[in-house]
C-alpha positions as CSV (number, residue, x, y, z in Angstrom):
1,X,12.7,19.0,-6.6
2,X,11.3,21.8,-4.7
3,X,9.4,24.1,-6.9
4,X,6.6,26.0,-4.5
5,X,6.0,29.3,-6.1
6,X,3.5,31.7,-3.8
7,X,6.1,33.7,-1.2
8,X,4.2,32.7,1.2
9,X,4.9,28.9,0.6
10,X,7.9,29.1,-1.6
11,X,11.1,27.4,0.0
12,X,14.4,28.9,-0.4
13,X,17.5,26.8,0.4
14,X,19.4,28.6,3.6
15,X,21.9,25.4,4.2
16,X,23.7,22.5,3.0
17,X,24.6,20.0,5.6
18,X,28.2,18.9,5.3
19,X,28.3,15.7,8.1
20,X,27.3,14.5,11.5
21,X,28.8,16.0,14.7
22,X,29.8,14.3,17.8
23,X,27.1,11.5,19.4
24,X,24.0,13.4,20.3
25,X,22.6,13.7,16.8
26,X,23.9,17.2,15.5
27,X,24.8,18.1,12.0
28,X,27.8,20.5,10.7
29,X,26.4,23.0,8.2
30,X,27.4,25.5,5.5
31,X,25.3,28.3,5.7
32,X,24.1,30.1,2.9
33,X,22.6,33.3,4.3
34,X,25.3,36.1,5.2
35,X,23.7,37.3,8.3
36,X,24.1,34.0,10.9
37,X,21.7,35.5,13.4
38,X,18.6,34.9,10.3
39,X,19.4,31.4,11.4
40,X,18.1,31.6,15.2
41,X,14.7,32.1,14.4
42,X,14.0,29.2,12.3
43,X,11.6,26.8,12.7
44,X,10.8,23.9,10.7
45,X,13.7,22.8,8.5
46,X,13.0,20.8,5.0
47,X,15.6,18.7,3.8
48,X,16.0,17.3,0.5
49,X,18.4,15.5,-1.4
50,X,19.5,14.9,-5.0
51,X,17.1,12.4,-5.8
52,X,14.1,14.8,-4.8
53,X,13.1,13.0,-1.7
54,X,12.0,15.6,1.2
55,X,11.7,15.1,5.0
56,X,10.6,18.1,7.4
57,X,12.2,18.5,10.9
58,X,11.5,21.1,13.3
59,X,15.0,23.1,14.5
60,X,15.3,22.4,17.8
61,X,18.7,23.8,19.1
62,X,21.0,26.1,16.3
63,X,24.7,27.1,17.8
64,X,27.8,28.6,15.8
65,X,30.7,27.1,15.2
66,X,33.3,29.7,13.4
67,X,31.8,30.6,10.1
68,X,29.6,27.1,10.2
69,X,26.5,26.2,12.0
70,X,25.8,23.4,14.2
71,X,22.2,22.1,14.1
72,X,20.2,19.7,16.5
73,X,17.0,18.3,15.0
74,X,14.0,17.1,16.4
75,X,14.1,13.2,16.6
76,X,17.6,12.8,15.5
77,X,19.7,12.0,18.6
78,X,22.6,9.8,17.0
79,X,25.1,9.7,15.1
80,X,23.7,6.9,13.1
81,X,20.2,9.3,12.7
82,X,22.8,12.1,11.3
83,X,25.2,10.4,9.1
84,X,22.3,10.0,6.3
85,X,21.6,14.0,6.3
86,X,25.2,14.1,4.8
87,X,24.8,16.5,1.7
88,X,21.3,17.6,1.7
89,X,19.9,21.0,1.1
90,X,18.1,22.5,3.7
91,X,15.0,25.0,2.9
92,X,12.9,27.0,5.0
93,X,9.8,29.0,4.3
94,X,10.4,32.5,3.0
95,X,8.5,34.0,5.6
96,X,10.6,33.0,8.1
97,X,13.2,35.0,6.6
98,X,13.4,38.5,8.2
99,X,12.5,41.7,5.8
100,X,16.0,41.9,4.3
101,X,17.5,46.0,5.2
102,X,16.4,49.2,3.5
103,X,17.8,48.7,-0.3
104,X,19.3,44.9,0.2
105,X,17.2,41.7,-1.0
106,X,17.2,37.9,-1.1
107,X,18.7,36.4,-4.0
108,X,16.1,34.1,-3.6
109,X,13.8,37.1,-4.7
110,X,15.3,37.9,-8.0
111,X,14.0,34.4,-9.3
112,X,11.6,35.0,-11.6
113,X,11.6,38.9,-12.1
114,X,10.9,39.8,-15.6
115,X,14.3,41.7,-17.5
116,X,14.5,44.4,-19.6
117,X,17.0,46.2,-20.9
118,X,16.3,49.9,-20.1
119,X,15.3,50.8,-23.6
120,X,12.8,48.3,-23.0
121,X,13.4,45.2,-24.7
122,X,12.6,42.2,-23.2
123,X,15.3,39.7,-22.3
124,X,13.3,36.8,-20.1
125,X,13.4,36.0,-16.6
126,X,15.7,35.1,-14.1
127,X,15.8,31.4,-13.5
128,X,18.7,31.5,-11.1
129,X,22.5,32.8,-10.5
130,X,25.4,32.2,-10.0
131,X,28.5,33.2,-7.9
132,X,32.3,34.0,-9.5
133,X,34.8,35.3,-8.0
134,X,34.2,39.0,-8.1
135,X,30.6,39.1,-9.0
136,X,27.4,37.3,-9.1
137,X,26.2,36.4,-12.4
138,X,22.7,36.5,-13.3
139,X,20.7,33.4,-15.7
140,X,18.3,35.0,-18.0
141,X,16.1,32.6,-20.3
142,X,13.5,33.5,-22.8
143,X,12.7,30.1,-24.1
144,X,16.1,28.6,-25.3
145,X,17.7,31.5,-25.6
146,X,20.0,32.3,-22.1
147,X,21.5,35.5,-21.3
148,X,24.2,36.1,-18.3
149,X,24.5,39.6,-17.0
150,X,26.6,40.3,-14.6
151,X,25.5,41.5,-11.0
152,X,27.5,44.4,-11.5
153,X,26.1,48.4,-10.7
154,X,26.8,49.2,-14.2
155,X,24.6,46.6,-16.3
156,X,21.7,46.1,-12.9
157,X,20.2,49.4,-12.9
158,X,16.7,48.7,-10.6
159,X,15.1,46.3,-8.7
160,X,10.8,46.3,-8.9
161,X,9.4,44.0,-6.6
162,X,6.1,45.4,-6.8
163,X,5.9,44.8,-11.0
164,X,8.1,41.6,-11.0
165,X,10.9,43.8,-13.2
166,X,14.0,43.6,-13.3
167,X,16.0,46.8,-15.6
168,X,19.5,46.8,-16.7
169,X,21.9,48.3,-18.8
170,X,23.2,46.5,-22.3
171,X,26.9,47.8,-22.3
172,X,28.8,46.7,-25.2
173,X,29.7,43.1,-25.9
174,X,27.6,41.9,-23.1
175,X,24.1,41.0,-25.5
């Protein structure tokens, strides 16, 4: 799997591409970044599968297609070149990624942040999240022990990129 960890070589997944489209070689895919126009400026895809497998391909022609993106990579010009990108994950550097707005972030850049709960106690880091229907939900780990915190305002009370920190609020029942 993909595991680089510097931000300036660390790979964040921005796709998933659902199938091949028409003749020429393009692929349907299911972005992952709300802001399509991010997408325009990318340059070199990697794709990577379940079993681990990785292949780079430079982006050589992006166009919308409702809420979906059509992409046209370098040296895939069929059909039968396209068919086998069915399912796999595409990542970009995090570089390429525009500065996120004034007060927004990558989800991407809450991996790893160190929590604690605003008295101070350490919970363990964030290993990844999750998506439900109202909220995101947030997967703490301090060795086996896992804590979920909701991405609420209520229980994530500050963001520190600079320290690597991460504070929220233990309201009842949730720890």
């Amino acid at each position: 799997m993909i595991n680089e960890t510097t931000f300036e070589t660390r790979l964040v997944p921005v796709c998933r591409i659902l199938h091949a489209h028409g003749t020429q070689g393009e692929v349907l895919a299911e972005p992952y970044l709300n802001d399509l126009a991010c997408y325009e400026r990318l340059g070199e895809m990697v794709l990577q599968g379940a079993s681990g497998a990785s292949q780079s391909f430079v982006l050589a022609h992006i166009r919308r297609a409702g809420e979906r993106l059509l992409l046209q990579l370098d040296g895939v010009t069929s059909v039968d070149m396209a068919q086998p990108l069915t399912g796999l994950e595409c990542y970009v550097r995090r570089t390429e990624l525009p500065p996120p707005p004034e007060g927004d972030f990558y989800w991407c850049d809450l991996e790893g942040l160190t929590v604690y709960t605003e008295a101070g106690d350490y919970l363990g880091r964030v290993e990844e999240f999750f998506p439900t229907g109202s909220n995101a939900v947030l997967v703490v780990r301090n060795g086996a022990q896992e804590t979920l915190l909701p991405f609420i305002k209520d229980v994530v009370l500050a963001i520190d990129d600079a320290q690597g920190k991460l504070r929220v609020r233990a309201i009842p029942g949730l720890l």
